[in-house]
C-alpha positions in Angstrom: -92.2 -18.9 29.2 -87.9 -18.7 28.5 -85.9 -20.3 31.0 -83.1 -17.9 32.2 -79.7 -18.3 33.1 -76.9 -17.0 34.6 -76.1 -14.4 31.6 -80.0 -12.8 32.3 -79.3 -9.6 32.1 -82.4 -7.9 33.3 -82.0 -4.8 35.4 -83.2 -6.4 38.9 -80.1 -9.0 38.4 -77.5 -7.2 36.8 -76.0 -6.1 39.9 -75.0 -9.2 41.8 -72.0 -7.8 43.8 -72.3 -5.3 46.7 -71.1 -1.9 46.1 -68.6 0.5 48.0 -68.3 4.0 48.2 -64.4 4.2 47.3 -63.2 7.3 45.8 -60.3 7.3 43.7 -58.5 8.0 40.5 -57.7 5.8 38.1 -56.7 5.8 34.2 -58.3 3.4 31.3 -57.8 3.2 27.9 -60.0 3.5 25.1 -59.4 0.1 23.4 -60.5 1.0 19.9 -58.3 4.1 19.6 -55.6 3.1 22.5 -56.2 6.9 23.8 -55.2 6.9 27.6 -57.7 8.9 30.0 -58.1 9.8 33.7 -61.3 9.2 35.6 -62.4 9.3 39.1 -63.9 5.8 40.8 -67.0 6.2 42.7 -67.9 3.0 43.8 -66.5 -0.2 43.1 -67.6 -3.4 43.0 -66.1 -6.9 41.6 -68.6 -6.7 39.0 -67.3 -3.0 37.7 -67.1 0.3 38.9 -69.1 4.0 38.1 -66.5 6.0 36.6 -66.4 9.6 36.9 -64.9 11.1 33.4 -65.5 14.4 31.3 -63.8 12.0 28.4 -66.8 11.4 25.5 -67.3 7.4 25.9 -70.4 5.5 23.4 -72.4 2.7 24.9 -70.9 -0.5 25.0 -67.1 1.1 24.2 -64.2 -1.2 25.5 -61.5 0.2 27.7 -58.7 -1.2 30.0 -59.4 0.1 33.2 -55.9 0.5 35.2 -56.5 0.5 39.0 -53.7 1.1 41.3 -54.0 -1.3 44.0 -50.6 0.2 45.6 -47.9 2.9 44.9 -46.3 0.4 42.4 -48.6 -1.7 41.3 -51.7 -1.7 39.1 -54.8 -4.2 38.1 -55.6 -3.6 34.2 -59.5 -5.0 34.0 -61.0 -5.3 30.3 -64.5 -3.7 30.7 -67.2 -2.0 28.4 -69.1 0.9 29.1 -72.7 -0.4 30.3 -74.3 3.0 30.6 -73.8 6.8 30.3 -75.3 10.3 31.3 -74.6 13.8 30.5 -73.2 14.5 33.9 -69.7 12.5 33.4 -71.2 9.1 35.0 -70.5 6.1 33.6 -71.3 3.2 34.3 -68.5 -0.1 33.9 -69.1 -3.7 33.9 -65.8 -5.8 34.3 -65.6 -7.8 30.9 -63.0 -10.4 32.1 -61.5 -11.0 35.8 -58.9 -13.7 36.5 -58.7 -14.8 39.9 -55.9 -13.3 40.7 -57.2 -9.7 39.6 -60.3 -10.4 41.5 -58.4 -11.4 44.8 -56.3 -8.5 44.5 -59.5 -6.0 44.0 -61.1 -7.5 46.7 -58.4 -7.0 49.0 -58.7 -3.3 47.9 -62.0 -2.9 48.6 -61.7 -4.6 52.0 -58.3 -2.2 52.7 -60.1 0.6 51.5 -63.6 -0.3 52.6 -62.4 -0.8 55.7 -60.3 2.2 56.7 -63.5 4.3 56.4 -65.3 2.0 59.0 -66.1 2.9 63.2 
């Protein structure tokens, strides 16, 4: 037997924050090539979100996701691409979150969350 830790990546524990069904557009940037893009959000979480893009992104690519958390103001999140289909999914895992990113996503999810709720 290994002993595991908090970095276990197996599938049953990769997801550790809840999901929410927000949609909305967003840009990243490829980080090797500094190309900007345009994706849809499909759910978010403050682990990473599932990005819906017709750009061609490899497995384990780095981008700056740019997520605009009000008309003039945006959270840039340094994330890798986790997974990929041939349907335009993919799927984002949040590389590094400061706390004052991950306050200020949070109170976007909870605004945005929220407004769908009754």
């Amino acid at each position: 037997m290994t002993a595991t830790g908090p970095l276990d990546s197996r599938p049953s524990e990769r997801r550790q924050a809840p999901r929410f069904n927000i949609s909305m557009p967003v840009t990243f940037t490829v980080t090797d090539s500094g190309r900007l893009c345009v994706g849809m959000v499909d759910n978010i979480s403050l682990g990473g979100v599932l990005l819906l893009t017709d750009e061609p992104l490899d497995h384990d690519a780095r981008i700056v996701i740019h997520i605009p958390i009000a008309i003039d103001a945006t959270v840039n999140i340094d994330a890798a691409i986790v997974r990929t289909s041939n349907v335009g999914e993919v799927g984002v895992a949040f590389v590094s979150l400061g706390d004052d990113a991950m306050q200020r996503l949070a109170d976007l999810v909870d605004l945005r969350a929220g407004s769908g709720r009754e």
